[in-house]
Short mmCIF file of the C-alpha atoms (twelve columns), coordinates in Angstrom:
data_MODEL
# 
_entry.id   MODEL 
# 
loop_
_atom_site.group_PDB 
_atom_site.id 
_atom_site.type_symbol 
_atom_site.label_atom_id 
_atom_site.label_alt_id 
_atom_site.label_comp_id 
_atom_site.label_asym_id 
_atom_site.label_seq_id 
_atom_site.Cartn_x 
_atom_site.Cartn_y 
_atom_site.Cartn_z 
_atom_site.pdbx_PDB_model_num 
ATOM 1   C CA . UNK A 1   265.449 24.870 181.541 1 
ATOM 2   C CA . UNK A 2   266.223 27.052 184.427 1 
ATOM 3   C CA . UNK A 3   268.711 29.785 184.351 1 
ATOM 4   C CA . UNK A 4   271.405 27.794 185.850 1 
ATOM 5   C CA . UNK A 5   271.292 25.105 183.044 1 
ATOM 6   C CA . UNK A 6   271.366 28.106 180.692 1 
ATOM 7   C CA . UNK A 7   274.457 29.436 182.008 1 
ATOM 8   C CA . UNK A 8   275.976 25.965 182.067 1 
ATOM 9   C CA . UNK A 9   274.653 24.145 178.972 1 
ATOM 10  C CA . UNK A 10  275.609 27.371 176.986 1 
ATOM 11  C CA . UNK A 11  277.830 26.410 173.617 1 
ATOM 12  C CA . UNK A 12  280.679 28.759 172.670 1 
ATOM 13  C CA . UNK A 13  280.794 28.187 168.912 1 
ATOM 14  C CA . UNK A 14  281.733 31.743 168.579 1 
ATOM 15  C CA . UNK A 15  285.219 30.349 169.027 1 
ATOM 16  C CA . UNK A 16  284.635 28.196 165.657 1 
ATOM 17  C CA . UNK A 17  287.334 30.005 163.399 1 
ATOM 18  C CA . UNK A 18  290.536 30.406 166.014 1 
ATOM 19  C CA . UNK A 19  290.154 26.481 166.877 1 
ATOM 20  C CA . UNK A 20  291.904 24.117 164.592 1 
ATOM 21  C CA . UNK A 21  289.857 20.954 163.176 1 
ATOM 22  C CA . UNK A 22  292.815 18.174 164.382 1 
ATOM 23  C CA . UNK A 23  291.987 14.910 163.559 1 
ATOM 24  C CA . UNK A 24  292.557 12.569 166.573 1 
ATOM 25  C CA . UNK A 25  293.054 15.965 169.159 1 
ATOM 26  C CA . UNK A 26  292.950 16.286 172.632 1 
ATOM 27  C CA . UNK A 27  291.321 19.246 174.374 1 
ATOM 28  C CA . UNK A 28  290.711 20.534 177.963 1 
ATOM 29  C CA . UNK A 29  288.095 23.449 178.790 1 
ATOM 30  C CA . UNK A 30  288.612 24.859 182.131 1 
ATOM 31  C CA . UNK A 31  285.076 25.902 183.149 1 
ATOM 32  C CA . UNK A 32  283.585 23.351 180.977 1 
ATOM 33  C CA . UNK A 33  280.121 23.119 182.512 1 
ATOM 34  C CA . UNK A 34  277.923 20.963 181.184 1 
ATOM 35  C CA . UNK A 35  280.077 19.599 178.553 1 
ATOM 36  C CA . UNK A 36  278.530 21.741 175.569 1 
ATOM 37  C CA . UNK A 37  281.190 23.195 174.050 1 
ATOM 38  C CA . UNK A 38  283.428 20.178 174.123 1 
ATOM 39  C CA . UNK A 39  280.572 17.793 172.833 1 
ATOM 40  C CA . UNK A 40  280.386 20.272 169.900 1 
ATOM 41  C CA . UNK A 41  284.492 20.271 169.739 1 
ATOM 42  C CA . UNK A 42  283.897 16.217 169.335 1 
ATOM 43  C CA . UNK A 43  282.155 16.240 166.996 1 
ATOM 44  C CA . UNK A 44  282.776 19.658 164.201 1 
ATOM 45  C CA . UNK A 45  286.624 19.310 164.960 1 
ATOM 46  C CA . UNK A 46  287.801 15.992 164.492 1 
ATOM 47  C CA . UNK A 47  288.945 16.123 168.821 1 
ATOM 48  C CA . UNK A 48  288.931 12.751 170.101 1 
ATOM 49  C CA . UNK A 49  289.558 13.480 173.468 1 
ATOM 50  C CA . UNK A 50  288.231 15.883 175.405 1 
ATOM 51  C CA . UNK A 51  288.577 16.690 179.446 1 
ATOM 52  C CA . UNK A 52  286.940 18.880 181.513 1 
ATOM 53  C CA . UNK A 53  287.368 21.480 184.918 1 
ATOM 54  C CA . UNK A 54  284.189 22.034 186.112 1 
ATOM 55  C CA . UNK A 55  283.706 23.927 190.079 1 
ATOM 56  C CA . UNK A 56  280.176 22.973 190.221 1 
ATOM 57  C CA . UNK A 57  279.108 19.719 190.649 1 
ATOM 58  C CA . UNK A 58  275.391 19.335 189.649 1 
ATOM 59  C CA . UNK A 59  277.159 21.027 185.608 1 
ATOM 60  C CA . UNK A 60  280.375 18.302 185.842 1 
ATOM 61  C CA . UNK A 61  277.989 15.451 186.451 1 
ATOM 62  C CA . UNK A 62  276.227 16.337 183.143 1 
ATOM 63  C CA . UNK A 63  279.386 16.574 181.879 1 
ATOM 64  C CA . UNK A 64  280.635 13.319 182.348 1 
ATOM 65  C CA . UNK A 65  278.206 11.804 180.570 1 
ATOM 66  C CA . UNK A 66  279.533 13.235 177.481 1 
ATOM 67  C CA . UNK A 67  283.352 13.757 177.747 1 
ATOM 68  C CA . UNK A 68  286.570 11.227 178.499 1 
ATOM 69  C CA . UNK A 69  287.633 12.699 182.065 1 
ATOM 70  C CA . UNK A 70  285.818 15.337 184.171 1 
ATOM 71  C CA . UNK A 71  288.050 16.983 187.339 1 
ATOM 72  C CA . UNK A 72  286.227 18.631 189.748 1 
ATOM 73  C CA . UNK A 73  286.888 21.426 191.674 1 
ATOM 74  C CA . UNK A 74  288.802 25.161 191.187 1 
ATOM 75  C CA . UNK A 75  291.799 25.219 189.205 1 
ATOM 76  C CA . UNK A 76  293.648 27.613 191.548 1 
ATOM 77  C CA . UNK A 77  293.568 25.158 193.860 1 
ATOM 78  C CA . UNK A 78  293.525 21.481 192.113 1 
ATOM 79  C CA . UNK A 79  296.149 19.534 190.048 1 
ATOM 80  C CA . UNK A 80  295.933 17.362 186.686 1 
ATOM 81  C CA . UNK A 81  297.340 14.392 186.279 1 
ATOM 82  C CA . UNK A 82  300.606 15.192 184.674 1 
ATOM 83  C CA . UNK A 83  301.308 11.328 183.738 1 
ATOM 84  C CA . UNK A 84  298.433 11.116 181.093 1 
ATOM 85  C CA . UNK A 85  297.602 14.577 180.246 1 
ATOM 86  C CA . UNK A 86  298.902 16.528 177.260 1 
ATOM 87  C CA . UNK A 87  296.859 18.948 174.920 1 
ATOM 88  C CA . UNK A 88  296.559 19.957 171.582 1 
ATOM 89  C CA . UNK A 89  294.268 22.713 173.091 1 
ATOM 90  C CA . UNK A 90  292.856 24.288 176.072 1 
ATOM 91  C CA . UNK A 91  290.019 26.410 176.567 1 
ATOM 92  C CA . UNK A 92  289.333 29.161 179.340 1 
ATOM 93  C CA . UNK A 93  286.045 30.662 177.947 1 
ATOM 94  C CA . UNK A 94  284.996 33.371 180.672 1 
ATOM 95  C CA . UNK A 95  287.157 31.865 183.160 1 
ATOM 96  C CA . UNK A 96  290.637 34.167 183.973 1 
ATOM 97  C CA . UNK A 97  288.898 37.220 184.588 1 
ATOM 98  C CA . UNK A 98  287.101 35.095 187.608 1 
ATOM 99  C CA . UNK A 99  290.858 33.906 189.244 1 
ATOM 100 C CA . UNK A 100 292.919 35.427 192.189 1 
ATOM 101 C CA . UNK A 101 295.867 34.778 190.005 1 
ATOM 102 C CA . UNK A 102 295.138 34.193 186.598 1 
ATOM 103 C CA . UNK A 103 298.903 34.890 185.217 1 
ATOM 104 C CA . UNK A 104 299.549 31.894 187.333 1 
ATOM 105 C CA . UNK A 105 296.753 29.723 186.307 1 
ATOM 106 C CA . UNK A 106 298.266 30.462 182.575 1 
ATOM 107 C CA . UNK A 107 301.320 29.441 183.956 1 
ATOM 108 C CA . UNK A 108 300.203 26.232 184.855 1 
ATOM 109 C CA . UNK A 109 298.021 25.355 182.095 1 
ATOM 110 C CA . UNK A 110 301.088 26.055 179.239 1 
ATOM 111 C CA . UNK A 111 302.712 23.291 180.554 1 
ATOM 112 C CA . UNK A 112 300.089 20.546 179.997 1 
ATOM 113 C CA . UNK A 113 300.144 21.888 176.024 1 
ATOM 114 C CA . UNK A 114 301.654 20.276 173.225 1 
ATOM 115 C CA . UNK A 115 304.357 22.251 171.696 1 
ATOM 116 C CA . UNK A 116 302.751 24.288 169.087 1 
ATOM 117 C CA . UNK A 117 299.454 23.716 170.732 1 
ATOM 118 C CA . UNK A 118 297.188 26.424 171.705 1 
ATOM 119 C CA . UNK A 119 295.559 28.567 174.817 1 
ATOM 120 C CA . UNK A 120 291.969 29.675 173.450 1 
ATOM 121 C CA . UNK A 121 290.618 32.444 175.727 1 
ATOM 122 C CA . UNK A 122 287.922 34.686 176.172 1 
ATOM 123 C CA . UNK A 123 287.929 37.639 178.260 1 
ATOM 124 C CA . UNK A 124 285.500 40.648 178.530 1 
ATOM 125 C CA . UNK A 125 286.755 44.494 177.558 1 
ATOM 126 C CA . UNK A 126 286.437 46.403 180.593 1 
ATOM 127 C CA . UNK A 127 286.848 49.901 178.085 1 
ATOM 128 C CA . UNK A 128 283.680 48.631 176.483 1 
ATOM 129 C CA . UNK A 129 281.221 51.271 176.695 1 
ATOM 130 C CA . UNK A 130 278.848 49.701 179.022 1 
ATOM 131 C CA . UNK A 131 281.067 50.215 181.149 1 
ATOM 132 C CA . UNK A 132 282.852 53.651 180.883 1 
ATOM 133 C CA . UNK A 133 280.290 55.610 179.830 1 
ATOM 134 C CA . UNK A 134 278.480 54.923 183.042 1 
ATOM 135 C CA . UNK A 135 282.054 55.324 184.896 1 
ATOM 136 C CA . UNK A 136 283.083 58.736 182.959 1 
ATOM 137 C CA . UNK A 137 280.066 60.440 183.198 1 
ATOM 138 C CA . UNK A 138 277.836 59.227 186.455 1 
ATOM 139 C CA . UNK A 139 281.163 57.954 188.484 1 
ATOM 140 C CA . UNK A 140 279.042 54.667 188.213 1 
ATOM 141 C CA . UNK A 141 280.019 51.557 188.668 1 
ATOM 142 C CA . UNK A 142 277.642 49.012 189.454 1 
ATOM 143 C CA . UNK A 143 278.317 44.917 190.182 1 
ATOM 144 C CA . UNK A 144 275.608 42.892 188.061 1 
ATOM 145 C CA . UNK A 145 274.407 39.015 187.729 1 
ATOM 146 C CA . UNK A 146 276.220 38.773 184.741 1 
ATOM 147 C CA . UNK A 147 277.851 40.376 182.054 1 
ATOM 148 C CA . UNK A 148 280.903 42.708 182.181 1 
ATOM 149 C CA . UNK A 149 280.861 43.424 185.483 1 
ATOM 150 C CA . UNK A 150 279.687 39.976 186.472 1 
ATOM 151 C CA . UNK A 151 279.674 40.382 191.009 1 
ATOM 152 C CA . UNK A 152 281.709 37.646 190.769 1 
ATOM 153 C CA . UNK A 153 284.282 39.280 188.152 1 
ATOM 154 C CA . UNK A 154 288.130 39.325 190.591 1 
ATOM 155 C CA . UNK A 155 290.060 41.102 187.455 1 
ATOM 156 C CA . UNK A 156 289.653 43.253 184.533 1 
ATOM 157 C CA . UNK A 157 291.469 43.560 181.382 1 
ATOM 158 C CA . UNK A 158 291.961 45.507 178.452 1 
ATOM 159 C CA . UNK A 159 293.227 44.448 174.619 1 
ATOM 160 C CA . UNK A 160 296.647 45.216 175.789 1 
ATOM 161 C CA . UNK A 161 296.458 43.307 179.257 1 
ATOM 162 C CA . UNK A 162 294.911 40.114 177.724 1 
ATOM 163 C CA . UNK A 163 297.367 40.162 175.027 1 
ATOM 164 C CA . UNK A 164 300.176 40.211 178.376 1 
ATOM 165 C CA . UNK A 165 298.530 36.893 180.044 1 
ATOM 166 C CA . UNK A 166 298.204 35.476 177.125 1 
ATOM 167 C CA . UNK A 167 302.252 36.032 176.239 1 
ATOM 168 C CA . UNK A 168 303.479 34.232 179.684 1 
ATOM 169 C CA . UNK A 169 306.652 31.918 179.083 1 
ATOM 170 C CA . UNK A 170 306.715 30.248 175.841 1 
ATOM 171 C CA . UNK A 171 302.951 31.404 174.708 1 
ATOM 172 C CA . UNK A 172 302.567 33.414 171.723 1 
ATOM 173 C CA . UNK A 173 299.595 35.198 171.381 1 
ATOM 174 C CA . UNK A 174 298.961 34.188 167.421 1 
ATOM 175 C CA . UNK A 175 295.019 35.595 166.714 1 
ATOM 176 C CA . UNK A 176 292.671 38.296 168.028 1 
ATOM 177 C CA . UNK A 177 288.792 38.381 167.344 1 
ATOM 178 C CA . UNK A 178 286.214 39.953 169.060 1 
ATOM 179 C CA . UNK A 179 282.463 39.315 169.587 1 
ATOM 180 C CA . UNK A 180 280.068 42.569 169.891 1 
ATOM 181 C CA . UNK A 181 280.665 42.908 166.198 1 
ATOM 182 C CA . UNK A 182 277.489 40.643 164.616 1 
ATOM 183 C CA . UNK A 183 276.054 41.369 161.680 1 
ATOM 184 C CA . UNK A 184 272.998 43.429 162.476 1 
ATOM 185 C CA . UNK A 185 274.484 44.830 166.019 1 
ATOM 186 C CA . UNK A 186 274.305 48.488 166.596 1 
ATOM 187 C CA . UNK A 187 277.802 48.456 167.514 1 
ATOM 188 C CA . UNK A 188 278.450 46.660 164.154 1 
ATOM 189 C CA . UNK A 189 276.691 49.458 162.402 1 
ATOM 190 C CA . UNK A 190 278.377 52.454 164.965 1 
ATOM 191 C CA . UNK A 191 281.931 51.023 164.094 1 
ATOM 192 C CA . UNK A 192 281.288 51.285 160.171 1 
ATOM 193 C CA . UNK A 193 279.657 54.874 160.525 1 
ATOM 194 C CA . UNK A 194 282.723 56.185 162.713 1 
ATOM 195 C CA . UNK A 195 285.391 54.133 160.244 1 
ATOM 196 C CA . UNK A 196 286.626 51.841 163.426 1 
ATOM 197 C CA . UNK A 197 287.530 55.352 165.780 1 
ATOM 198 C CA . UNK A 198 285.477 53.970 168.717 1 
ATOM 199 C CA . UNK A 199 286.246 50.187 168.272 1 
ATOM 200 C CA . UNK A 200 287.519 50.004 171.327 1 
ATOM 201 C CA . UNK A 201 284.917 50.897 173.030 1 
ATOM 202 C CA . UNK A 202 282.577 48.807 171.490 1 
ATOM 203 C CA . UNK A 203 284.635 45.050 171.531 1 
ATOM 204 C CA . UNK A 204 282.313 43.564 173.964 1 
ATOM 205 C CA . UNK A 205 284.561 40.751 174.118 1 
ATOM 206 C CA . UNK A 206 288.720 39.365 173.484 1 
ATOM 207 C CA . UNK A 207 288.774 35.900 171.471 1 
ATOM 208 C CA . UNK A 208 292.202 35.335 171.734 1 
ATOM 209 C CA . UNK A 209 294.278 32.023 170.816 1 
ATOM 210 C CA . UNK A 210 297.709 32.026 171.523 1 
ATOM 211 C CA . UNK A 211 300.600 29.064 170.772 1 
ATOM 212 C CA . UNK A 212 302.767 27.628 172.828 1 
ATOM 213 C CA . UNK A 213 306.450 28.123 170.799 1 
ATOM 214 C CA . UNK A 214 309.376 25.758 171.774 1 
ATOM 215 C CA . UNK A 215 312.907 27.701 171.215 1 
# 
């Protein structure tokens, strides 16, 4: 497997507690690639139908072997068919920070949810230290092939600004988790040494799920 497939075919179980098991539930992933995650989705959470956004074409073909409906093409620029498609869930796992618009993307997406469904995101910390240690004390900052600051990375967010585009119109932003945490992670081990002081710095990751609430 090359590192395209990697990067595509990768599963995002991390998400595993903030996603409800619903028994008959529909879910979309924006940036599903090759179907992974929602195969797994199938088949630990009870979802029986799942739909895809996928940009790239040789990942959504993959997909489609696997899922109900695959759309092709970027979301900032691309509709869904409003007649048939409602959510329980939707997914945008690495996705907003790569948008021109992201608030607007969230925008767009609330409306195909359920009412009391939810928008399941996650978004890198750009006060992690990888980042402004290099920043602080070299006035470094350097574009990479992937991670935080991912070349093709268009905007950057802290807690507080996720928490914002997650809280557009009607969404309520319900649970926080993190990843960069794992048992057995220096950063695990740093946090519990400093009693939590330089957690912010060391949140590698936002998990955030956040429910759409109908006044």
């Amino acid at each position: 497997m090359d590192e395209v497939d990697k990067y595509y075919g990768l599963l995002r179980n991390e998400i595993d507690d903030l996603l409800p098991y619903v028994d008959g539930g529909r879910i979309l992933e924006i940036g599903c690639g090759q179907g992974a995650t929602l195969r797994w989705v199938k088949e630990k959470k009870g979802y029986t139908y799942a739909v895809g956004v996928e940009l790239d074409m040789r990942a959504a073909e993959v997909a489609m072997e696997g899922l109900d409906r695959v759309y092709v093409g970027n979301i900032e620029e691309m509709s869904i068919d409003e007649r048939v498609e409602s959510f329980d869930v939707i997914l945008c796992l690495d996705v907003l920070e790569h948008l021109r618009e992201p608030e607007k993307v969230v925008k767009y997406l609330e409306k195909y949810l359920v009412p009391g469904g939810l928008l399941i995101a996650s978004i890198p910390n750009v006060r992690n230290f990888r980042v402004t240690l290099p920043l602080v004390f070299f006035g470094r900052w350097r574009y990479e092939d992937s991670g935080l600051l991912d070349r093709t990375h268009l905007r950057f967010f802290t807690e507080s600004s996720a928490k914002e585009l997650l809280s557009l119109n009607s969404l309520c932003v319900e649970e926080v988790a993190y990843t960069g945490f794992e048992v057995g992670s220096k950063a695990r081990i740093l946090n519990i040494f400093t009693l939590g002081l330089l957690a912010a710095f060391l949140k590698y990751q936002f998990l955030i799920s956040s429910r759409k609430v109908v006044k």
